[in-house]
Phi, psi and omega in degrees: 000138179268120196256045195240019157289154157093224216265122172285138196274084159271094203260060156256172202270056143105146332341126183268149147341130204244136155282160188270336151318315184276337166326287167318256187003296194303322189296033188260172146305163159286130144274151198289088185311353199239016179190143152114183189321323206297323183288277202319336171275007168273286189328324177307321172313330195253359144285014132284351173272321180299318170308307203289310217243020162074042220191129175256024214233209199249162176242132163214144209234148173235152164254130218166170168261220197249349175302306208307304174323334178302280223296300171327317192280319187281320166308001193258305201235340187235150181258063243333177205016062181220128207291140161240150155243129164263112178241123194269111192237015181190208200274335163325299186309305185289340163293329201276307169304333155335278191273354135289326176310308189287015177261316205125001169256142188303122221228135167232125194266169158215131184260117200269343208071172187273006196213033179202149180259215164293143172254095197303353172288317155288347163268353150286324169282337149004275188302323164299338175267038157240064202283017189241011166060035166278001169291133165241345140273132203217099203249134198226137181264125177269331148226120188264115169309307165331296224258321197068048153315125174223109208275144182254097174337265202304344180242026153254357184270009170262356180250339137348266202294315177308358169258006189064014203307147160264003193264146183323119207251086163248168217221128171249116184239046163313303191252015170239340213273117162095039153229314189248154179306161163194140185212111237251315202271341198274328191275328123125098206230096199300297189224140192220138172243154204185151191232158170292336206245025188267250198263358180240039161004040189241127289229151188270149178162353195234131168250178182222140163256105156279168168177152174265189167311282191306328165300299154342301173283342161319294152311355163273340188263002161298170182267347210158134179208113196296145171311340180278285173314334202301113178265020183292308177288343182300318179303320173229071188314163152269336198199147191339308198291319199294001182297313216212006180038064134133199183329157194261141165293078190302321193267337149336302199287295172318317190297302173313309187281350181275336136333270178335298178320309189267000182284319186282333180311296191282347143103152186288297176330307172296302176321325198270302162298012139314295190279336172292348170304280150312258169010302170315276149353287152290344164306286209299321197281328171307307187323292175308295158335300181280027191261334189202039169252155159265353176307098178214153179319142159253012165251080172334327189255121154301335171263028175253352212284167184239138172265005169245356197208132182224116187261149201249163166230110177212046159058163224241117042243026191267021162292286211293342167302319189286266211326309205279313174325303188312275156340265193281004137226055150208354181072035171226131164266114179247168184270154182287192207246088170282165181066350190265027185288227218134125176328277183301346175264041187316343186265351185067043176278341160332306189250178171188185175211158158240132172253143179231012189256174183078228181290055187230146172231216194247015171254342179256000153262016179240356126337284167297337197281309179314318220264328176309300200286339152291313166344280187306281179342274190310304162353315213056033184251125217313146165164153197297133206287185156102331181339266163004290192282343185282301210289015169289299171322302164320292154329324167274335186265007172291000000 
């Protein structure tokens, strides 16, 4: 029977659940770009974007998703022919290398697979038989949506320094920033990219470019940097229009602070033990499910785990059965099993995901949780009793 009046849950790894503050925030008339509230509430913005990404350096924000921010960061420092290494724990990494190839740079992957995240020791000997320095980067997914891989930031930029490597450490926290712990200057983190439609739970259309000094000065030494990508004026306008090369993502702009506004209420520390918390939660009902299932994480180690995003494997074709169950008689969308096909899976019918980030709480994963495990019942698909009652047990001892 189909039960999917009243408000439908779209629990994908992003576009995240939108508050309805930001919603409000959003619902205007255009406002006047060249003069009036708007310039000042924009500025106002970016020590709180500094803050959520932990970094007292520069910001330059685009309009865009999180590929254009990929292309912004890389159009700032690398230069056609000029070498990147990418170490790859999903489908992300290799998207990330895509649009340095399509700049003209030259990409050396190291392949984590779909069940591990970065090591950080092989990409320091990388760097180390690269004794003539032609890395001039080292572009790292901090969490791969795809795998739901969650990569340990600080201690590759510590197997870095220990080679004495001089190449850039950038980082991509599309799907971790205001979700997963992240600390840009403490990890010690050249350039870091990040999109709106995550853990900053503002509708995607904004991209964000961080960078330090040192990258700066990378960028100061191009030869040429298109006008558009260049984050130098976005980063220090003389004037208004340059934040953004040309018109402001005016309602984008409404949206983010009233983000921000509740991202700064409850405070990061809390946000980040909120999703771990959750996460926790949904780890033990898988757990419990998969004890007498076919149902199982596909990240085996828990401290490799992502706190927004979590990919399931519970063979094919019943990933893509469960989702449509879900969907079209209970109103909950969960996300496909991107990146994961396989010679016998070619469709990824195999996998599925839950996004769990941003504006979510324990009632609206223990929700889901519920409405998944009527699923596995009507289905008929084999799995373990207890799901429920663990991720309660979690919920109850936070």
């Amino acid at each position: 029977m189909d039960l999917t009046q009243g408000r439908s849950y779209l629990a994908i790894p992003g576009p995240s659940v939108m508050p309805e503050a930001v919603l409000r925030a959003m619902h205007r008339a255009a406002p006047n770009i060249y003069e009036g509230e708007l310039i000042d509430l924009t500025y106002g913005l970016i020590p709180d974007l500094k803050m959520v990404a932990g970094t007292r350096h520069h910001v330059a924000i685009y309009i865009g998703n999180g590929h254009a921010a990929w292309e912004a960061a890389l159009a700032n420092v690398i230069s056609r022919g000029e070498k990147v290494l990418v170490p790859a724990s999903g489908r992300f990494g290799y998207g990330w290398s895509e649009i340095a190839e399509g700049l003209g740079a030259q990409t050396q992957i190291i392949d984590f697979g779909r069940q591990s995240p970065i090591d950080s020791e092989r990409v320091a000997d990388a760097l180390a038989a690269d004794t003539g320095h032609e890395i001039k980067a080292v572009l790292a997914v901090h969490v791969d949506t795809s795998t739901s891989a969650r990569s340990d930031i600080a201690a590759l930029r510590k197997a870095m320094d220990a080679v004495g490597h001089p190449a850039l450490l950038m980082v991509d926290c599309i799907a971790s920033l205001g979700c997963d712990r992240f600390e840009m200057d403490a990890w010690g983190v050249d350039v870091m990219v990040a999109a709106s439609q995550k853990g900053l739970m503002v509708p995607p259309g904004l991209g964000f470019v961080f960078f330090n000094d040192k990258a700066a000065a990378v960028r100061e030494s191009m030869p040429r940097v298109s006008r558009y990508w260049d984050w130098t004026p976005r980063a220090n306008p003389e004037f208004y229009y340059q934040l953004f090369c040309g018109t402001a993502p005016t309602h984008h702009i409404y949206g983010l602070r009233a983000a921000l506004d509740m991202i700064k209420a409850e405070g990061l520390e809390h946000i980040w033990a909120r999703h771990e918390i959750l996460a926790r939660a949904i780890w033990a009902a898988v757990e419990a499910w998969g004890q007498d299932g076919p149902m199982r994480l596909n990240m085996a180690d828990p401290a490799h785990r992502s706190h927004a995003v979590t990919s399931l494997h519970l063979g094919a074709p019943h990933g893509t059965v469960l989702r449509r169950w879900t969907q079209d008689q209970a109103g909950l969308t969960l996300g496909i099993g991107l990146g994961m096909s396989t010679d016998a899976d070619p469709a990824g019918d195999g996998y599925f995901r839950f996004g769990h980030m941003g504006h979510v709480n324990a009632q609206m994963i223990l929700g889901l949780l519920a409405t998944v495990q009527s699923g596995l019942v009507a289905l008929s698909i084999p799995h373990g009793p207890g799901g429920i009652e663990a991720a309660s047990a979690v919920i109850a001892g936070a």
